[in-house]
N, C-alpha and C positions, 0 to 999 in steps of 0.2 A: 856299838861304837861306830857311828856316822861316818868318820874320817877312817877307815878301816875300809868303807865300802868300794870307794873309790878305785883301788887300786883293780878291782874287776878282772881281766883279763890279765892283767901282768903280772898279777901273783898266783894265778892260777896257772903259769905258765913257769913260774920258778919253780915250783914243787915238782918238774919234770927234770930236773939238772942233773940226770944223767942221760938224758936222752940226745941224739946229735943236733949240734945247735944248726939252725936255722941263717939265724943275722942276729946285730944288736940295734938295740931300741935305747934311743934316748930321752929320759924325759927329764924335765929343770922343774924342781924344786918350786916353792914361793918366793924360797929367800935366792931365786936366778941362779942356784948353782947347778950346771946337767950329773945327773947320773945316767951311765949308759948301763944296759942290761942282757944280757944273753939270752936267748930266746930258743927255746926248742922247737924243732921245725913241726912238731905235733900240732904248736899254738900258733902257729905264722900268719893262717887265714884267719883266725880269733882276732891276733890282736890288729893285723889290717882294720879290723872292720869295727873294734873299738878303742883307739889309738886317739883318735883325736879327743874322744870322750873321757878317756882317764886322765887326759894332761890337761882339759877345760877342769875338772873338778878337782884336780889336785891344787891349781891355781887358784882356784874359787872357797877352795876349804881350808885354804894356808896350808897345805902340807909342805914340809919343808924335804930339803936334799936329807939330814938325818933321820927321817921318819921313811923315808925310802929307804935306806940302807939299814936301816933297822929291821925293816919289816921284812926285807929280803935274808939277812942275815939269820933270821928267828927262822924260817922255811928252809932254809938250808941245813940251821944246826937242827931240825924235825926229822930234817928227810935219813940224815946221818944216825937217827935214830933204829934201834934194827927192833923196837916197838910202835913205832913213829905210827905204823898202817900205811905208809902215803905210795907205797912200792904197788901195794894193791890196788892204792884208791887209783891209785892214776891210768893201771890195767885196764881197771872199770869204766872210768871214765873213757876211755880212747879206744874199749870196745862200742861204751854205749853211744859214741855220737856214729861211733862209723855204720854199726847194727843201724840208728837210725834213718840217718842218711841213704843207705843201702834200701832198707824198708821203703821210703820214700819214691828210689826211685822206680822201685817194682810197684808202686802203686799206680803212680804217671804212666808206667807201661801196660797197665792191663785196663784203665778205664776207656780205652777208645772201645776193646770189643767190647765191653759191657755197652757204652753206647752208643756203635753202631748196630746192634742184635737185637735194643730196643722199637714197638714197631714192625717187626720179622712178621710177614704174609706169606703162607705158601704159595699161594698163587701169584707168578712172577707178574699179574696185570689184574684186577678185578673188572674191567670194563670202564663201560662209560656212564659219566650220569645223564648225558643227554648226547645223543637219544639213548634212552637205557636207564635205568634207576637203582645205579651199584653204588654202594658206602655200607661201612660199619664201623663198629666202634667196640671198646673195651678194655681190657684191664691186658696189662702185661708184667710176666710174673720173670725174673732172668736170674742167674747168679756167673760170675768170673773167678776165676783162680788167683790169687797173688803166695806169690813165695813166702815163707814164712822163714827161711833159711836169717833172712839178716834182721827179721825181728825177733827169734831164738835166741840172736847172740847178744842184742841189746836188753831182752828180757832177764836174761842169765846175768847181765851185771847189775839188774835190779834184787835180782835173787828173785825173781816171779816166775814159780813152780811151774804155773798153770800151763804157757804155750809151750815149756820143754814135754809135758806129759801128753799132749796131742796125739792122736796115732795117725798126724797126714802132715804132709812137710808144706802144705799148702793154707790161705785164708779164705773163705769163700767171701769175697765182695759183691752184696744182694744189691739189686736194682729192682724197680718198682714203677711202673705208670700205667696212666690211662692214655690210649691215644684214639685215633681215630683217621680213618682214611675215605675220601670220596674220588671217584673216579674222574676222569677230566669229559671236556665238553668237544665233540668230532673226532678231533685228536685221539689216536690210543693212547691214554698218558694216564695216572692218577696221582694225587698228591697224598701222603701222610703227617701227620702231627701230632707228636706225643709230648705229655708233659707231667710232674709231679713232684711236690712241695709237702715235706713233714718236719715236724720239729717235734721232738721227742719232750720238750720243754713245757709244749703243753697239754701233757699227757701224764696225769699224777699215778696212773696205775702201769704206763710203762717204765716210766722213770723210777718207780719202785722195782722196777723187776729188772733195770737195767744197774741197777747197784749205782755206782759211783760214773757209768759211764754216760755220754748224752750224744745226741746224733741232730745234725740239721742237713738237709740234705733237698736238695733242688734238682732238675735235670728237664730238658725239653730240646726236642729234635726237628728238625723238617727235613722231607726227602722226597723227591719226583722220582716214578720210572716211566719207562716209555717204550712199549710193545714194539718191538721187532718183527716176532713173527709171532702170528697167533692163528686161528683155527686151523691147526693141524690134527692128525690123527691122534687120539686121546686127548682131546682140549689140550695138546701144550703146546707152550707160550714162551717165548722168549723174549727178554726186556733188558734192560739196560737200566739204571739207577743214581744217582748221588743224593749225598744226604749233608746237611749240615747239622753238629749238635753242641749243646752245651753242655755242663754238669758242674756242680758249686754245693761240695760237701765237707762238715767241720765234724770231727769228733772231740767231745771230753772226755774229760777225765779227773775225778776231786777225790782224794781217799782222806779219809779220815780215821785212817787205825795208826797213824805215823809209819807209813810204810815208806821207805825210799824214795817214793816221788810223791809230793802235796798235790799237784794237778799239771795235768800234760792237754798241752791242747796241738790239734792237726788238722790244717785247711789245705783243701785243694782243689781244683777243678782245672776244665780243659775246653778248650774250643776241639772239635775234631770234626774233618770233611772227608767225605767215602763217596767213590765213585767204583763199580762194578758193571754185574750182568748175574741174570737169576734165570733157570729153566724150573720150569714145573709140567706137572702133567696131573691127568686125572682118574682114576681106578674108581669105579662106581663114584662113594662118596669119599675116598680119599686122595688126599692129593699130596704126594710123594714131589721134592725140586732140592735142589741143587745151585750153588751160587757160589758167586768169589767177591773181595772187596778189596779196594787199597784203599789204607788207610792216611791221611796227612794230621798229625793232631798237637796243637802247642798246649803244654801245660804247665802247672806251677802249684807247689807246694810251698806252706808255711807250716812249722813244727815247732813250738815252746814246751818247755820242760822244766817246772821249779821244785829243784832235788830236794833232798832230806840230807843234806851235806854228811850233819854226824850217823846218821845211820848207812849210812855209803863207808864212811870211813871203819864204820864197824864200836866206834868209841860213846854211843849213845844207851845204851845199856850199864847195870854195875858191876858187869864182871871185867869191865876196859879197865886198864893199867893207867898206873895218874900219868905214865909217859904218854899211853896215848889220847887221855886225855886232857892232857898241857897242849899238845899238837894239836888234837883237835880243837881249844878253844882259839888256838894262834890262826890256825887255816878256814875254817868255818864265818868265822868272822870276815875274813877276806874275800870269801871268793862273792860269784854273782849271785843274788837271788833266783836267776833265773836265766837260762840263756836257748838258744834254739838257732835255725839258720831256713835260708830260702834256697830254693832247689826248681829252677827252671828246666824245662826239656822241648824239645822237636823230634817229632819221630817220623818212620815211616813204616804202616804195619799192613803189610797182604793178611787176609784173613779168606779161610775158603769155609764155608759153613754147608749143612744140609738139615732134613728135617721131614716130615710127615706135617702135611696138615688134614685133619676131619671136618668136612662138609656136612651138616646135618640142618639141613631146609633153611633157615633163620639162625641158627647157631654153629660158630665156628671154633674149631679145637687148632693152636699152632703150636706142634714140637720143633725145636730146633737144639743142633749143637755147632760151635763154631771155632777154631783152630787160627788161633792167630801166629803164626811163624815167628816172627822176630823179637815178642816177649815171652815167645812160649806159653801162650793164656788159652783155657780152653774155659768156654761160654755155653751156659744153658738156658735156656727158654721157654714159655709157656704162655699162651695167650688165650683166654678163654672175648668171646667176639658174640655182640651179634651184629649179621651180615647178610645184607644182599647182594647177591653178585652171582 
């Protein structure tokens, strides 16, 4: 029912009428006559932000002031229903945006250390390339912690078993590249640059194995240090550092067993600038250092979600009551196909990290772990290298 759609946010916001209202919302009719409506403060930032949108199409599709007041009237006498479902659906609902939202922002909080750790040298300086002939290159292997507390609770009003049975309250968010570092020229200084690009999309044997889910994922950094003190007793070196970086990753999501949510999708990425100081030293061929960072990093997520309305309500099976499914065909029919929101941030994250690196002639091993304070993210690292220096 086309003219059903419409209504988007505002009917989605009446099957809340017992919660404390907010303000009322006016919208007029085809036929110019206003109906104002009461609005639960759950749906306030909702219908802000699709407001002018319901009343261009209410306009546009002839809805008239009686089909508004119909349609609210049919929701109301639902909600009154003590089979209705809608006491839960709305539970569910007002856990699951806030779980995601919540999710969201702990993700914007933990992608700085993931990529500031990207790139990680033990050695706080590898020399010069001239005079001297230091650089090397290689793979960088990293993982970050993200809370999984506020995606537990959006999960749980999917009914998705899976992240409540986890035995860690945490996500691990894997990072991945190649970079490569060359020493600078007179100057003690060297520069690094890492980067890497996968799309899970066109990989017919991961995408089998990644079930319903899909990953695109980008990331690339640049960062100077610049030796302070170096040939001291046990080659160490103290440096000074900033780095600029990006990162620009989407997850899918399609199921196909009619599960609660038909496909969810989530974008996000982050500019982030780190400016620190790093010590290291040298034990035969290892080399043990020590470092700290402040972090500055703008980010921004986007998250869509298009639910499985009746299976949410619990009335898409045959053991549902014709009550709840008269309700469900009144409310389903109403609401969005689809809705989601954007979620910007500014942060500021000190991070103090440390680490072993192994020296072995042409070939370089970097461990690291790294502590970031203010989102509470702990960072792991591995860099297999080869290197002159």
């Amino acid at each position: 029912m086309k003219k059903s759609k419409i209504f988007t946010s505002f009917l989605i916001s009446t099957v809340c009428i017992t919660s404390m209202f907010a303000g009322t919302y006016t919208f007029t009719g085809s036929d110019g006559v206003p109906v104002s409506i009461e609005i639960p403060d759950a749906f306030d930032d909702m219908m802000d932000d699709y407001y002018d949108e319901i009343q261009s199409t209410i306009t546009e599709e002839g809805v008239t002031s009686s089909d508004l007041e119909e349609a609210k009237t049919q929701l109301e006498e639902a909600l009154n229903s003590e089979e209705s479902g809608l006491t839960e659906f709305t539970e569910k609902y007002d856990t699951l945006i806030s779980g995601l939202e919540g999710f969201s922002k702990d993700l914007l909080g933990s992608l700085p250390s993931a990529q500031a750790m990207q790139n990680q040298w033990a050695q706080a300086w590898i020399g010069s390339i001239f005079p001297g002939f230091n650089f090397g290159f290689g793979l960088n292997i990293g993982v970050s912690t993200v809370s999984l507390k506020s995606l537990v609770s959006a999960a749980d009003a999917l009914e998705f078993d899976q992240f409540s049975d986890l035995p860690i309250d945490f996500l691990p968010l894997p990072t991945i590249n190649a970079d490569v570092r060359i020493g600078g020229v007179i100057l003690p200084f060297d520069v690094g640059f890492s980067i890497m690009k996968f799309d899970s999309s066109r990989y017919n044997e991961i995408n089998d194995m990644l079930g319903g889910f899909g990953m695109d994922y980008f990331t690339m950094g640049l960062d100077v240090r610049y030796a302070l003190l170096k040939d001291l007793p046990l080659k160490t070196k103290v440096a000074v550092n900033g780095g600029l970086y990006y990162t620009n990753t989407s997850f899918t999501y399609a199921d196909t067993n009619d599960g609660m949510v038909s496909d969810a999708n989530i974008n996000f990425g982050a500019f982030t600038f780190s400016a620190g100081a790093q010590a290291s030293a040298k034990l035969a061929f290892l080399v043990p250092y020590v470092g700290t960072r402040f972090m500055f990093s703008w980010g921004n997520l986007d998250w869509s979600l298009t639910p499985n309305w009746a299976a949410m309500l619990g009335t898409e099976n045959s053991e549902a009551s014709e009550a709840q499914a008269a309700s469900a065909d009144a409310i389903t029919a109403l609401l969005p196909k689809s809705f989601g929101s954007t979620i910007s941030s500014f942060g500021f994250y000190p991070q103090f990290y440390a680490g072993l690196g192994f020296d072995l002639f042409a070939f370089d091993i970097t461990t690291g772990i790294g502590y970031t304070f203010v989102s509470n993210v702990l960072t792991g690292t591995i860099s297999f290298r080869i290197a002159w220096n």
